[in-house]
C-alpha positions as CSV (number, residue, x, y, z in Angstrom):
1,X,30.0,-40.7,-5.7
2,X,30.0,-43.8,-8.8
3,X,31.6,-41.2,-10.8
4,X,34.4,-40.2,-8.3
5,X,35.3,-44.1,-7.3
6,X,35.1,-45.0,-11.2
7,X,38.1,-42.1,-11.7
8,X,39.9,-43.8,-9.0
9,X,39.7,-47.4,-10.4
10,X,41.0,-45.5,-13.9
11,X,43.4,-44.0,-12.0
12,X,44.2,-47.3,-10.6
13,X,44.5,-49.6,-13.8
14,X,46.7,-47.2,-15.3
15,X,49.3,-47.9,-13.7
16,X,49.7,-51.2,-15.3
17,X,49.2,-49.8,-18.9
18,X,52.3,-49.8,-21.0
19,X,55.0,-46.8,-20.7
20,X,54.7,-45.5,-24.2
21,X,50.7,-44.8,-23.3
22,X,50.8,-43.2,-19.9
23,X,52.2,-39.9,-21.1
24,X,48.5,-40.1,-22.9
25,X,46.3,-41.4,-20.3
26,X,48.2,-38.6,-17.7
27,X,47.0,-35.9,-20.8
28,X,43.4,-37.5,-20.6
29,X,43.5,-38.1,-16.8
30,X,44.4,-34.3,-16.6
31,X,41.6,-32.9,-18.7
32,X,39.1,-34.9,-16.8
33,X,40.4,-33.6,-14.0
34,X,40.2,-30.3,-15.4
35,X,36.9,-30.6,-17.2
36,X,35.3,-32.2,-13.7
37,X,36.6,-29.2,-11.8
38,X,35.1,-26.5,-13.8
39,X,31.4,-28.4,-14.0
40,X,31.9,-28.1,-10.5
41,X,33.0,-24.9,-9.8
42,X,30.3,-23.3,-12.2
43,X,27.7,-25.2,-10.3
44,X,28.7,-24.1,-7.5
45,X,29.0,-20.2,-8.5
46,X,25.4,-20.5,-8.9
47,X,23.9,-18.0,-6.2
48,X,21.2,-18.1,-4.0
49,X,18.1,-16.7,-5.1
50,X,17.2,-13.2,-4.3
51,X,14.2,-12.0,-2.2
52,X,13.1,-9.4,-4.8
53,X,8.8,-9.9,-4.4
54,X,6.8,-9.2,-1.5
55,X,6.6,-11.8,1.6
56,X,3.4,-13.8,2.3
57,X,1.6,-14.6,5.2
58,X,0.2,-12.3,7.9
59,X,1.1,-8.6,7.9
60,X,0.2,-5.9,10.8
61,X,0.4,-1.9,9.5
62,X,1.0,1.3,10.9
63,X,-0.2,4.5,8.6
64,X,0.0,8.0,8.6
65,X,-0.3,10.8,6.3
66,X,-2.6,13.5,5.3
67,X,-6.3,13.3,4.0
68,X,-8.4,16.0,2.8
69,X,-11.6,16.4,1.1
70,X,-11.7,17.0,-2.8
71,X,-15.5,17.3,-3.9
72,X,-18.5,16.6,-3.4
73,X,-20.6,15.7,-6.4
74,X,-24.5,16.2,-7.5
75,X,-26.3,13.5,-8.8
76,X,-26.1,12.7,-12.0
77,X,-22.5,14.4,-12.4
78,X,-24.8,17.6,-13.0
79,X,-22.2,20.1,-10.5
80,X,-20.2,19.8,-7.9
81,X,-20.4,21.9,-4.4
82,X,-16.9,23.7,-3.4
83,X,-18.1,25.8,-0.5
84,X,-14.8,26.1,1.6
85,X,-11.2,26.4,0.8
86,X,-10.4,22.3,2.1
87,X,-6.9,21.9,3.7
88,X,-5.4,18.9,4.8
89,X,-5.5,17.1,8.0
90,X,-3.9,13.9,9.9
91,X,-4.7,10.8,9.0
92,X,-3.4,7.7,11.5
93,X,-4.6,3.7,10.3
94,X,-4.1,0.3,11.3
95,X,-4.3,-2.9,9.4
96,X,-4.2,-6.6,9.4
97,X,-4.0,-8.3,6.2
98,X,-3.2,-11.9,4.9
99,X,-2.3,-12.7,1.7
100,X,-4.4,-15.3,0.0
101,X,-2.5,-16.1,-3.0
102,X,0.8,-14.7,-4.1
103,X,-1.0,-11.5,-5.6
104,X,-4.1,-11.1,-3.6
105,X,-4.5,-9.8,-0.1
106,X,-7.1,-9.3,2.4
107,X,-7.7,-7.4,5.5
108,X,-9.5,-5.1,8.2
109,X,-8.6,-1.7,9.2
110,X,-9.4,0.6,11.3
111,X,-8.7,4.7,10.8
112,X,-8.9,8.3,11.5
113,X,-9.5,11.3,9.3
114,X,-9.3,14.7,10.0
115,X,-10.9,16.9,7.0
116,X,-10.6,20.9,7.5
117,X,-11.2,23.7,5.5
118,X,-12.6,27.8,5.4
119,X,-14.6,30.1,4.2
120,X,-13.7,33.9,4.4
121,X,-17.1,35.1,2.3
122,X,-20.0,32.3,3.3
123,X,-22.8,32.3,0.9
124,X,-24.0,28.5,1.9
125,X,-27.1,27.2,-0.5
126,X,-28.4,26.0,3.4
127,X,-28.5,29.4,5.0
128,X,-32.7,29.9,4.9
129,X,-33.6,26.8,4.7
130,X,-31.6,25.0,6.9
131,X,-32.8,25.1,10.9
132,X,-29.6,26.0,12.3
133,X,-28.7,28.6,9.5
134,X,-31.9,31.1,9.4
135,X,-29.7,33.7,9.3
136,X,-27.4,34.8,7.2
137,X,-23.9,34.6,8.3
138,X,-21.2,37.4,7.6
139,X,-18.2,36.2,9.9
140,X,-15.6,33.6,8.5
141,X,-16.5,30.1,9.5
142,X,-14.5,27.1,9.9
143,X,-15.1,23.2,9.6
144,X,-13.7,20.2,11.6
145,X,-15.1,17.1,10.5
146,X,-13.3,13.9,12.3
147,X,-13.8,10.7,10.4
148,X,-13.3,7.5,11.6
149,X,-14.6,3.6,11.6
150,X,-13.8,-0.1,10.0
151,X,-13.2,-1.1,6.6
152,X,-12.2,-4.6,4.9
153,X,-10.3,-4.6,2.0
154,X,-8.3,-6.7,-0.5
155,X,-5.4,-5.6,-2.4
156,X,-4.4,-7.4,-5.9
157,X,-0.9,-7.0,-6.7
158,X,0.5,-6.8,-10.6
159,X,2.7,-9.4,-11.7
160,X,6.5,-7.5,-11.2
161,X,8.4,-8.6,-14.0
162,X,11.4,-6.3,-13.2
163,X,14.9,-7.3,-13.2
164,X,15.9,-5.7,-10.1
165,X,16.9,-6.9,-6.7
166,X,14.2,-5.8,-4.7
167,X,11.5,-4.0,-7.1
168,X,8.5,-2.3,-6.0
169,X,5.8,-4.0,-6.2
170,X,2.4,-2.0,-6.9
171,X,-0.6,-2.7,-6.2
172,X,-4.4,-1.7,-6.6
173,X,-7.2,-1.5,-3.8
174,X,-10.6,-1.8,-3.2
175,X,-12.6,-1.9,0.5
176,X,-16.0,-0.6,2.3
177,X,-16.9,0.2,5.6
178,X,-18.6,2.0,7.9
179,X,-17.6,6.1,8.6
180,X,-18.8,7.4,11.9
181,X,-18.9,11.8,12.1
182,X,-17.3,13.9,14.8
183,X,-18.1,17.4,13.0
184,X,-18.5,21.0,14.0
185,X,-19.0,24.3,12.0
186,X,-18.1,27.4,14.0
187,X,-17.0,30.8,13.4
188,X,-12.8,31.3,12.9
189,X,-12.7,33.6,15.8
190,X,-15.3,32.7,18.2
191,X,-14.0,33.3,21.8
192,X,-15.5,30.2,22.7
193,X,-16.4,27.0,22.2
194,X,-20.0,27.6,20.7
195,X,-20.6,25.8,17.1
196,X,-23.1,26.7,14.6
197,X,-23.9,23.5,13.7
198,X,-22.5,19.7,14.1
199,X,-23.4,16.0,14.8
200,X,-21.8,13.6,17.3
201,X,-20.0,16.8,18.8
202,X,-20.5,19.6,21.4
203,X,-23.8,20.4,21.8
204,X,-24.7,18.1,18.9
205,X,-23.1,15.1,20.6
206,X,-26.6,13.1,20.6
207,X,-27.1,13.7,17.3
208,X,-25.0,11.0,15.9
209,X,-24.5,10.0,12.1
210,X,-23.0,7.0,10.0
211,X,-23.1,5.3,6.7
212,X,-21.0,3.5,4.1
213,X,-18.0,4.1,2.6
214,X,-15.9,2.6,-0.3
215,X,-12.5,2.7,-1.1
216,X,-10.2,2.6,-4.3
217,X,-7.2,3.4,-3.8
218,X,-3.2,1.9,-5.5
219,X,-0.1,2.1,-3.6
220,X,3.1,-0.3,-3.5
221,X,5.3,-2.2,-1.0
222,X,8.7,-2.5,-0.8
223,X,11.0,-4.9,1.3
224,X,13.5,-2.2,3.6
225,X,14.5,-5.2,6.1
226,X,13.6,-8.8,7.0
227,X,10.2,-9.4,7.9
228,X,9.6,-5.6,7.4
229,X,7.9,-3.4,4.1
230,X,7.2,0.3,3.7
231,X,3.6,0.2,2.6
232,X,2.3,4.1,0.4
233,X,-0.8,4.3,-1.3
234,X,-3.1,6.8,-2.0
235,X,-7.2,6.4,-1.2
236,X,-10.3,7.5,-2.4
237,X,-13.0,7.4,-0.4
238,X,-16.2,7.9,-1.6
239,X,-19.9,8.4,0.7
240,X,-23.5,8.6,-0.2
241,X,-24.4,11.7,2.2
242,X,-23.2,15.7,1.6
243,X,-22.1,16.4,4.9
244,X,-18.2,16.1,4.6
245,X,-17.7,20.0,5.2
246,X,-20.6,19.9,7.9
247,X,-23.1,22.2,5.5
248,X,-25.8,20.4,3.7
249,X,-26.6,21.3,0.5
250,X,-29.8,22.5,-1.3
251,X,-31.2,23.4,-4.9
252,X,-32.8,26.3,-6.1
253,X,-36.5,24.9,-5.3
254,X,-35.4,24.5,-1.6
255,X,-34.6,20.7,-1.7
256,X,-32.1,18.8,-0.3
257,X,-29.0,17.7,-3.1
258,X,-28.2,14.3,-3.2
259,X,-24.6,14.2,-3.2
260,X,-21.6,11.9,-2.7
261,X,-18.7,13.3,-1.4
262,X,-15.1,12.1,-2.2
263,X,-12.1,12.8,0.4
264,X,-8.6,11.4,-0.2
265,X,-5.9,9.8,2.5
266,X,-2.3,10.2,1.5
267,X,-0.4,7.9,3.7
268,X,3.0,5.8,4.2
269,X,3.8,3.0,6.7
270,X,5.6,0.4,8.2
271,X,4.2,-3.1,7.6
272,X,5.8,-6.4,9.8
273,X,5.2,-10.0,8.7
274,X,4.1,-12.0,12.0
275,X,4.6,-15.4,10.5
276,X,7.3,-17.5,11.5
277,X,7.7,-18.9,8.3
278,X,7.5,-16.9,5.4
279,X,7.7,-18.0,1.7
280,X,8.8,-15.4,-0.6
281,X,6.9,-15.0,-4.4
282,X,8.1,-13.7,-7.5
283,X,12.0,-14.7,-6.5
284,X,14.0,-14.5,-9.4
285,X,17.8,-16.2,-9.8
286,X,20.9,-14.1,-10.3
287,X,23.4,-15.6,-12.4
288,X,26.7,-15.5,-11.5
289,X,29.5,-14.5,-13.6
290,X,32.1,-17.0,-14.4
291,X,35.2,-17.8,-11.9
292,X,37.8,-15.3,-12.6
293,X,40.6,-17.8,-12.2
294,X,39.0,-20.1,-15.2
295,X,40.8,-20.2,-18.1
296,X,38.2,-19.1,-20.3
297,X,36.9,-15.7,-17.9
298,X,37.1,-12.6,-19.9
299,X,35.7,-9.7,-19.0
């Protein structure tokens, strides 16, 4: 405001100057003019900044994909046991996260896994030795095994350095948790609902199972409305026990393998920020292009 009554008293005084100078000062009073009104209109041009990194604060996610298991691995790396042809199943989660600096998150979750898979020609190490496989079986058999529990996790973003509007912004993630075993081994074309063997289900309800299970999976998150991301990431999960097909596994002396199995969850979802305030990391500043009426715009 100094500067603007300052120009005025200029302005002002003049007026009183000889005639033979205020063709100048009208020259000088004209290019301050001129050189005030493009400072101004170039500050001005400046735009807002963009919302191009990921919202903090408290998320809530909805998954759902596939999952499916890929091995299941001796100790020792010394094999790996592929008894069934594994096919994909649902997989539905739930999450609550917070992030506790721009590019770490933590959370809970809690989700379902359906592994499935078949075997046309079983020739399982367990059939002999184990007590519900004494004899051999000829018939094609089928697993279900439902997989569900808690896990926490934390997610560490990399810093996004991209010059775009609204990148991606990838992340990597680790968790652990508890898996609890709904799982049945039957025969493809049973005409009922008999299993051959199972735990937590059927006839095998009482005999319930659960252990650990860790998680490593990466993924990203992109911003699709206000308040709103689409979350994707792909999982490993890995456990300490070999019963991820429902058949446990045996050497050739009779013993029972230590193995840990590894199944996978494919899965894309919605995730909505519940603060009311959000701040907004890794903003970056568009510059605007010069005013096209400005004597010196060229494009």
């Amino acid at each position: 405001m100094s500067g603007i009554f300052n120009l005025r008293s200029f302005f002002l005084f003049s007026q009183y100057r000889k005639p033979e100078m205020q063709q100048t000062k009208r020259k000088n009073r004209l290019f301050l003019f001129l050189l005030f009104f493009m400072i101004f209109q170039v500050t001005a041009a400046q735009t807002e900044k963009k919302k191009t990194g990921h919202i903090t604060g408290a998320y809530f996610t909805g998954k759902t994909g596939i999952s499916f298991l890929v091995t299941e691995i001796f100790k020792g790396f010394s094999g790996s046991a592929n008894e069934f042809t594994n096919q994909p199943g649902p997989h539905i989660g739930f999450e609550i996260s917070r992030f506790l600096t721009p590019q770490l998150e933590a959370g809970a979750d809690v989700s379902f896994s359906w592994l499935k898979g078949v075997n046309n020609s079983p020739h399982f190490s367990a059939i002999g030795l184990h007590a519900c496989m004494m004899d051999p079986i000829t018939e094609p058999v089928e697993y279900n095994n439902r997989l569900y529990g808690p896990k926490i996790f934390t997610r560490f973003y990399f810093p996004n350095n991209s010059k775009k509007e609204n990148p991606a912004n990838v992340y990597l993630k680790t968790g652990f948790g508890i898996l609890f075993y709904e799982s049945e081994l039957f025969y493809r074309y049973r005409t009922n609902d008999q299993i051959i063997f199972g735990k937590g289900y059927g006839k095998f309800k009482t005999t319930k199972v659960s252990n650990a299970v860790y998680v490593l999976g990466s993924g990203f998150t992109r911003a699709i409305a206000e308040r709103v991301n689409l979350n994707a990431s792909v999982n490993l999960n890995f456990v300490n026990y070999d019963f991820l097909d429902v058949v446990h596994n045996f050497d050739t002396s009779g013993k029972r393998r230590q193995i840990t199995g590894l199944f996978s969850d494919v899965s894309i979802g919605i995730s909505v920020n519940l603060d009311k305030s959000m701040v907004t990391f890794n903003q970056k500043v568009k510059k605007a292009d010069p005013v096209e009426y400005m004597p010196f715009y060229k494009k």
